[in-house]
C-alpha positions as CSV (number, residue, x, y, z in Angstrom):
1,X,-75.3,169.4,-33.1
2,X,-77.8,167.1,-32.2
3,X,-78.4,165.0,-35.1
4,X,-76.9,165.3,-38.4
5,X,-77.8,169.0,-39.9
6,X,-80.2,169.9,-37.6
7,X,-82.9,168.7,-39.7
8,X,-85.8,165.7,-39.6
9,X,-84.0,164.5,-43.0
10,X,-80.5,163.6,-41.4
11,X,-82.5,162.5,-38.4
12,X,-84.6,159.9,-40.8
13,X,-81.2,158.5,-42.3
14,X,-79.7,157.9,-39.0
15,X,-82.6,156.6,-37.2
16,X,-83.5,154.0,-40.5
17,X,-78.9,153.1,-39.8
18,X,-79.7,152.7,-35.9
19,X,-82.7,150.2,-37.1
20,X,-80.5,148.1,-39.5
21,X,-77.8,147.6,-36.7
22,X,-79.7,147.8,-33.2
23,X,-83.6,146.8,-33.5
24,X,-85.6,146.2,-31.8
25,X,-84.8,148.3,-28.9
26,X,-87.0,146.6,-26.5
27,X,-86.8,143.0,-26.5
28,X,-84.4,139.9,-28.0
29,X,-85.3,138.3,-31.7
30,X,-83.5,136.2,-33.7
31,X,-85.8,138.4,-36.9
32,X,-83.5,140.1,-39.4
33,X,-84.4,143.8,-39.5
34,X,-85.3,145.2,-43.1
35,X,-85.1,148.8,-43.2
36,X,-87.0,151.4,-45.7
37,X,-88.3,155.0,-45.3
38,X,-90.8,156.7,-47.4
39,X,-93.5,153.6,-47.6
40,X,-96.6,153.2,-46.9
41,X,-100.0,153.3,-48.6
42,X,-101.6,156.3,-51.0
43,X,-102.7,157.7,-48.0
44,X,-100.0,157.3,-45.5
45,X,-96.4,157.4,-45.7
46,X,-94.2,156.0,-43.1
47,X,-90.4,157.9,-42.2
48,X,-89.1,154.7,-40.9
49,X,-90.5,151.0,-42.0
50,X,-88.9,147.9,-40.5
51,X,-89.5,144.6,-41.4
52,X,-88.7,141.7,-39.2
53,X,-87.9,139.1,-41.4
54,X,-86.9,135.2,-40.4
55,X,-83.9,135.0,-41.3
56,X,-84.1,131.5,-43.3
57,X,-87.0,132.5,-45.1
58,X,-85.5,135.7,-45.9
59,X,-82.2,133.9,-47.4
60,X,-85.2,131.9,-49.7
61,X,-86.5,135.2,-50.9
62,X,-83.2,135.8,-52.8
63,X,-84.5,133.4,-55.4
64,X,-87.0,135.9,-56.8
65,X,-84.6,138.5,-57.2
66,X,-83.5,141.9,-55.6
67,X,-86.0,143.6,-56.9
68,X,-89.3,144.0,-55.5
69,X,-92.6,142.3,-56.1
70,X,-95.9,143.5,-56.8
71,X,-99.4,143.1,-56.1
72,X,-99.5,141.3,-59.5
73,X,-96.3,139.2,-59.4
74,X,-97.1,138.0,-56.0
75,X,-100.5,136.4,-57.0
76,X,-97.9,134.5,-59.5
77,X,-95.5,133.8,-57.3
78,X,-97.8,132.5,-54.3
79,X,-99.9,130.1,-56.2
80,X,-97.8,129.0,-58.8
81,X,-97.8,125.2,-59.1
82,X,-94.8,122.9,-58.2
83,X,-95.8,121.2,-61.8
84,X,-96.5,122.5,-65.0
85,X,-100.2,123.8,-65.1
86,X,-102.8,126.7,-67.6
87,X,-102.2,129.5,-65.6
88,X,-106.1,129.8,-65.3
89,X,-106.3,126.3,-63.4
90,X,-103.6,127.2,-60.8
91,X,-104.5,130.4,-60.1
92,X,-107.1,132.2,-58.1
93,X,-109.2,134.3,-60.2
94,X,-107.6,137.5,-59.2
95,X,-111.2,139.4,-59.5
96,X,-109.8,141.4,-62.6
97,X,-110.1,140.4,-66.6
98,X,-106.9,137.7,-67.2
99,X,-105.7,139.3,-70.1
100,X,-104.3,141.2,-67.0
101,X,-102.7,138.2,-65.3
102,X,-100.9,137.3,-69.0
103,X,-99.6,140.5,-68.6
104,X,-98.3,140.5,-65.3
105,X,-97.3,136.5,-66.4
106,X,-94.8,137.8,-69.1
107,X,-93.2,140.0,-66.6
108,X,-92.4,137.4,-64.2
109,X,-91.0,135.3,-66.4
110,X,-89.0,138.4,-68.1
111,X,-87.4,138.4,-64.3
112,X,-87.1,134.8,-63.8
113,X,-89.5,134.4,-60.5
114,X,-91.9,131.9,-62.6
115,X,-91.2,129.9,-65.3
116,X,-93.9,129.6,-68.5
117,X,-94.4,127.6,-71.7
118,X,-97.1,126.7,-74.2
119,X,-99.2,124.1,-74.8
120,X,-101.1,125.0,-78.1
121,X,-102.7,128.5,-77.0
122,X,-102.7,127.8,-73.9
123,X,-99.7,129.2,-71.6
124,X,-98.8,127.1,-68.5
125,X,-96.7,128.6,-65.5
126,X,-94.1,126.3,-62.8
127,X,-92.5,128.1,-59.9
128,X,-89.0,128.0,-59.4
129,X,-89.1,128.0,-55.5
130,X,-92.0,128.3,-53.2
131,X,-92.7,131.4,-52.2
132,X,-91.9,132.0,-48.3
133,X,-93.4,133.3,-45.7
134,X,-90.3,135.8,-44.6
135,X,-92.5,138.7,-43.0
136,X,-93.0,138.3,-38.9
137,X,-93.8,141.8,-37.8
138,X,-93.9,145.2,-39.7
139,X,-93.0,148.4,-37.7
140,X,-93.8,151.9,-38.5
141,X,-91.6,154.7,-37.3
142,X,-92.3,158.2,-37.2
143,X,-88.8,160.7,-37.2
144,X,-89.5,163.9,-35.1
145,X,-86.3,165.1,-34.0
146,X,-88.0,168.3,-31.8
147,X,-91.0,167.1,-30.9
148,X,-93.2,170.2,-29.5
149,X,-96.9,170.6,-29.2
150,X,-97.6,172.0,-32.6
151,X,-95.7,169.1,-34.0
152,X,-97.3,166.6,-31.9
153,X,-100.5,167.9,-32.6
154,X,-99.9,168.0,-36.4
155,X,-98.4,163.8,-35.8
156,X,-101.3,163.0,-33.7
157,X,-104.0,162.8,-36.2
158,X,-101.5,160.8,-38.6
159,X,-100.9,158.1,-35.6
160,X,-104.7,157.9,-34.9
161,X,-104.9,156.4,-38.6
162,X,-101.6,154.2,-38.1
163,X,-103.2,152.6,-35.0
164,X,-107.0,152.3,-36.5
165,X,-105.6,150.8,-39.7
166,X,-103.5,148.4,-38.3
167,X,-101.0,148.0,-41.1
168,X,-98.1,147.9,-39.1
169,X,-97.6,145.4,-36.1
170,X,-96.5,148.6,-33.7
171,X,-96.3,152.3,-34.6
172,X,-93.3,154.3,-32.6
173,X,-92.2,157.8,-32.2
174,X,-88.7,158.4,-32.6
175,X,-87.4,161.7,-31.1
176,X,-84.0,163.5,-29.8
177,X,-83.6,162.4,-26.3
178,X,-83.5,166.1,-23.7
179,X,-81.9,164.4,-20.9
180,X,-84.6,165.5,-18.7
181,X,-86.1,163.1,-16.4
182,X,-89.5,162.8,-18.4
183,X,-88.9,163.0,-22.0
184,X,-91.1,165.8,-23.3
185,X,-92.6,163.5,-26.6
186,X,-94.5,161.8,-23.3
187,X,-96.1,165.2,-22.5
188,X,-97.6,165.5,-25.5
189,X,-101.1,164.1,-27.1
190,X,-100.2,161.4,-29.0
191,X,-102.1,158.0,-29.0
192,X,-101.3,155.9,-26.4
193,X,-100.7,153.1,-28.5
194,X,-97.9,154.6,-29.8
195,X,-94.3,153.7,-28.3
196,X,-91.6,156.7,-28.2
197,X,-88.4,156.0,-29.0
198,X,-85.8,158.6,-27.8
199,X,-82.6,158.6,-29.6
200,X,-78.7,160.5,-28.0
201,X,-76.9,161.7,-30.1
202,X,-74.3,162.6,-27.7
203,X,-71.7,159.8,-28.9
204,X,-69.3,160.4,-31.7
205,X,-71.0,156.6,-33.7
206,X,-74.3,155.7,-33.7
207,X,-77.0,157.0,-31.5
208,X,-78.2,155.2,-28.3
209,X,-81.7,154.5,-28.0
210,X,-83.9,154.0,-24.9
211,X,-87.5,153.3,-25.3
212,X,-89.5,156.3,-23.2
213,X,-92.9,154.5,-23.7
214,X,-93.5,151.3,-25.0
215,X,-96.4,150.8,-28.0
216,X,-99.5,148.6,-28.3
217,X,-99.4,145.3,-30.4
218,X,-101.9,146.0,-33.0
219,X,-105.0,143.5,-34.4
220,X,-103.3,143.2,-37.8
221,X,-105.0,140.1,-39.2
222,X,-107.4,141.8,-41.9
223,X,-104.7,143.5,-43.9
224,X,-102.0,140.7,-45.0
225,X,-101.6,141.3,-49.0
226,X,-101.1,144.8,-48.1
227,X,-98.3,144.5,-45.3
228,X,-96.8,142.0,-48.3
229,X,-96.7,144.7,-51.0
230,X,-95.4,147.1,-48.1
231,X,-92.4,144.8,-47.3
232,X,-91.9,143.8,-50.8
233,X,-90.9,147.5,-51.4
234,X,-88.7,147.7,-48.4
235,X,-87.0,144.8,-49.5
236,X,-86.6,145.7,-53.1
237,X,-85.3,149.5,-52.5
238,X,-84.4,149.6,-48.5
239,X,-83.4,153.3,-47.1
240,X,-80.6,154.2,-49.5
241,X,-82.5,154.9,-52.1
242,X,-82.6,158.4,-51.5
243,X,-79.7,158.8,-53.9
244,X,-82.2,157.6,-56.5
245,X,-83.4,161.1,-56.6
246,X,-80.6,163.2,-55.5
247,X,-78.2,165.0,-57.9
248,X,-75.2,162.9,-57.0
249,X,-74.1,164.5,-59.9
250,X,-73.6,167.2,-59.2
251,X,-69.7,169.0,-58.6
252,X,-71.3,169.7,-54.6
253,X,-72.7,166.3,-53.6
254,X,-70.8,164.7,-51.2
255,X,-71.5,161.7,-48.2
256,X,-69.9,162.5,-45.1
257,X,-70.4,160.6,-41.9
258,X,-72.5,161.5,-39.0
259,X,-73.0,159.3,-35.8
260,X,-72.2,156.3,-38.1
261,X,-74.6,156.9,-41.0
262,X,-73.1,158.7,-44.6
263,X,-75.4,161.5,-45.0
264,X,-75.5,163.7,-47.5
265,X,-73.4,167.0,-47.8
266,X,-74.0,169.9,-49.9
267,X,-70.1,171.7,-50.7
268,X,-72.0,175.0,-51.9
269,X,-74.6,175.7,-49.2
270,X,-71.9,173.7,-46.4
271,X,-75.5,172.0,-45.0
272,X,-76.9,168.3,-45.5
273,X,-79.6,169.4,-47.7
274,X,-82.9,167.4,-47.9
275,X,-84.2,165.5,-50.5
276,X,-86.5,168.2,-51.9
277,X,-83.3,170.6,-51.7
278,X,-81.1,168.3,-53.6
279,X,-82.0,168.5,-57.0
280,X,-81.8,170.1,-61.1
281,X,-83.7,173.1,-60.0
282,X,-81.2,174.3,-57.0
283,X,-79.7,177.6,-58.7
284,X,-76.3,176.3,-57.1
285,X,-76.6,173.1,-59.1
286,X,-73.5,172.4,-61.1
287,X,-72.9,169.2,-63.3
288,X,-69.4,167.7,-62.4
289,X,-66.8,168.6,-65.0
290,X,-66.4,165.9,-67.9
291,X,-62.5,165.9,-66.7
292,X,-63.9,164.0,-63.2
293,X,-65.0,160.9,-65.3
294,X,-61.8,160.2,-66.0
295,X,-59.2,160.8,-63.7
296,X,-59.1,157.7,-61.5
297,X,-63.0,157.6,-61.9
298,X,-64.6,154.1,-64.1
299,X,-65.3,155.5,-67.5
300,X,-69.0,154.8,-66.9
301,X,-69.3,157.5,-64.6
302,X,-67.3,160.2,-62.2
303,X,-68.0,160.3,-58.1
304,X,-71.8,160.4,-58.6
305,X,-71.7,157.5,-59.7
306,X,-69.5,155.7,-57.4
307,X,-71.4,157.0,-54.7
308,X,-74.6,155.7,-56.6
309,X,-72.5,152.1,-56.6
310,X,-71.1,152.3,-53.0
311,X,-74.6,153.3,-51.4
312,X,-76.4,150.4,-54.0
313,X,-74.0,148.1,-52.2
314,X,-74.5,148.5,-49.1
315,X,-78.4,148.4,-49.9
316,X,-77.9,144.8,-51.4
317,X,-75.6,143.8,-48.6
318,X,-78.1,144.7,-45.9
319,X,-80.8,143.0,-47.6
């Protein structure tokens, strides 16, 4: 087996457990990786998304919570005053009516990441911490376990746009390494810019990575709000969040581990189903007996749920 089921989904969970311990492959940072999969824009979605975050600055972005912040709540949170001021005099106008920014107002205040109060009819915001600047460098990885020419041709049009949008800071390839002298991924037509990571599974823990092509540094000075957002998301729901739309619940879902990462195991089908596979509509789904939830299991839940927990976790323990 080469990675984890044979298929790009087990590839994805490793590659995103590789990043959290070992990135970046290529070079010595004091940065704190932040891992995600699955984010991008409405037009492109990313496998792999790592944030390098300074560490210090990323110890200061507990104060606002685990969860992630919005387009919305960031305009709050980065120009809330240090005193008490009408939210319309410390604010930039956002270029949208501000009965949207009340809005968005109360729900930063329902989470604690701005405090509020009235003076008459007026409402007046304070933060509760400055906001910091915890983002260095995004990075966009693209999982393609068996990269051949139809799938190269099929990724090269999707890298084009990674490297003329310039979201990310570098946009990589990651691939099962061959072992033959030239890695085939180099072969194919995709952009130059592009690095191409080659990952062995050959080991019994995590895989080891050699870099087979090293990528471009992007212009990435036009899009800043956006790489915000992006790495908001990655902070609030990191690369374990695949559970969130799993049937964990279900009598066959299982973790078991595979070169270091717990990936998920179907009992009926004996595969690590994807995603898309995992869910209410599988004709071999089958709800875990009532008797699960309580022998030795909390009350509030049977093994679903304490894999829910354990993988939760780890996601907030990473972070």
């Amino acid at each position: 087996m080469t990675h984890p089921g044979d298929s790009e989904f087990g590839f994805e969970l490793v590659t995103c457990r590789w990043a959290e311990r070992a990135w970046p492959p290529d070079r010595e940072t004091e940065a704190v990786p932040v891992v995600g999969r699955q984010f991008g824009t409405q037009r492109r979605r990313w496998d792999t998304v790592v944030v390098e975050a300074d560490p210090d600055a990323l110890a200061a972005r507990a104060a606002f919570g685990d969860a992630a912040l919005d387009s919305d709540l960031l305009h709050i949170v980065r120009n809330a005053p240090a005193e008490w001021a009408w939210y319309r005099d410390a604010l930039p106008h956002p270029g949208y009516p501000w009965r949207y920014v009340r809005a968005a107002i109360h729900r930063a205040a329902d989470r604690g990441v701005v405090e509020t109060r009235r003076d008459g009819n007026r409402i007046q915001i304070r933060r509760i911490a400055p906001y910091p600047d915890w983002v260095r460098r995004i990075v966009a990885i693209e999982n393609k376990p068996d990269l051949d020419a139809s799938a190269a041709r099929a990724l090269a049009d999707q890298l084009d746009h990674d490297v003329s949008t310039a979201l990310a800071d570098e946009v990589w390839v990651a691939t099962a390494a061959t072992g033959e002298t030239v890695e085939p991924a180099l072969l194919e037509d995709i952009p130059v810019e592009a690095g191409v990571l080659a990952l062995d599974f050959g080991g019994e823990g995590l895989p080891e990575a050699s870099v087979a092509w090293h990528p471009a540094a992007l212009d990435t000075d036009t899009a800043s709000d956006k790489r915000l957002e992006i790495a908001e998301r990655v902070y609030g729901d990191g690369w374990r969040s695949y559970v969130d739309t799993m049937r964990s619940d279900c009598r066959w879902f299982e973790l078991r581990e595979e070169h270091g990462t717990l990936v998920p195991w179907c009992g009926s089908k004996t595969c690590h189903p994807t995603a898309a596979e995992c869910s209410g509509s599988c004709p071999e789904f089958q709800p875990e007996p009532p008797s699960w939830r309580t022998r030795g299991w909390p009350i509030e839940g049977g093994p679903g749920k304490g894999i829910e927990r354990l993988l939760d976790r780890r996601r907030r323990e990473r972070r």
